[in-house]
N, C-alpha and C positions, 0 to 999 in steps of 0.2 A: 148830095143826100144830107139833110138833117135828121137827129136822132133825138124827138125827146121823150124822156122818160120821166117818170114819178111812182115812186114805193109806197108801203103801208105796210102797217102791220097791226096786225086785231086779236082779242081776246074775248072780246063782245060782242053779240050780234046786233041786231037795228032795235032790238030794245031794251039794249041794255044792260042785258044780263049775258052773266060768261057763259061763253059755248060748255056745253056736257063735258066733261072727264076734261078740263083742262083743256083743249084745245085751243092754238093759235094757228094764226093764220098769216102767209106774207103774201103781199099780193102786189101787181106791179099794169102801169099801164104805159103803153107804147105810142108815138104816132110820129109813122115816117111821111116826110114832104121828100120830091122831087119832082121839080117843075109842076107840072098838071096834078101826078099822082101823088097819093094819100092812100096812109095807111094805117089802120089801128087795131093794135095787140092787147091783150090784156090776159090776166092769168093768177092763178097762185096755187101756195102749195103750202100742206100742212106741215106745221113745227115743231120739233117738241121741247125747246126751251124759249127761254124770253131771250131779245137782243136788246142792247145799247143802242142808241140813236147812231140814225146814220146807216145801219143794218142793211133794214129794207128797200132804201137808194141802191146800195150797191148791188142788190140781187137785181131791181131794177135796170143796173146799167148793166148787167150779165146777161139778160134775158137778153135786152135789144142787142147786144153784140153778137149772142146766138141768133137770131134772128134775121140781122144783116148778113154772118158767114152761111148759113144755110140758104141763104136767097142770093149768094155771087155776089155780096158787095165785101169789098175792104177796107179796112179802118182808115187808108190814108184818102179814102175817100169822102168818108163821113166826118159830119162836125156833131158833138153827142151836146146835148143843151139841158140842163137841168136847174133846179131854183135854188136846189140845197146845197149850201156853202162849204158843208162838209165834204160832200164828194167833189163837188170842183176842185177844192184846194189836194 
């Protein structure tokens, strides 16, 4: 099983302008391979402070670890693949 992930994190909607009362947002998207199947996650959940870079990766890589234990896989099975150098290191 491969696991890759990628995070976000928002303050502003599609145009632009910030959400009402302050609002943020971290959101994270999933897509599991094995063999044939595929799978894709995606989600978020409201904030209520601002994060440092690198944040919203790691909720990313949270979410798909939830996601893997609740569907019967284990970590020494999965390989987690991500682009941001922060969370790999």
């Amino acid at each position: 099983m491969q696991a890759f992930f990628d995070g976000s994190y928002t303050f502003k909607g599609l145009n632009g302008d910030r959400f009402k009362g302050g609002a943020k947002y971290v959101s994270w998207g999933l897509v599991f391979t094995e063999g044939e199947d595929y799978f894709e996650v995606s989600g978020f959940r409201k904030v209520s402070q601002d994060f440092g870079a690198g944040y919203h990766e790691l909720v990313a890589c949270v979410e798909a670890s939830l996601w893997l234990h609740s569907h019967g896989y284990s970590p020494s099975n999965v390989s987690f693949v991500t682009y941001d150098e922060l969370t790999v290191y």
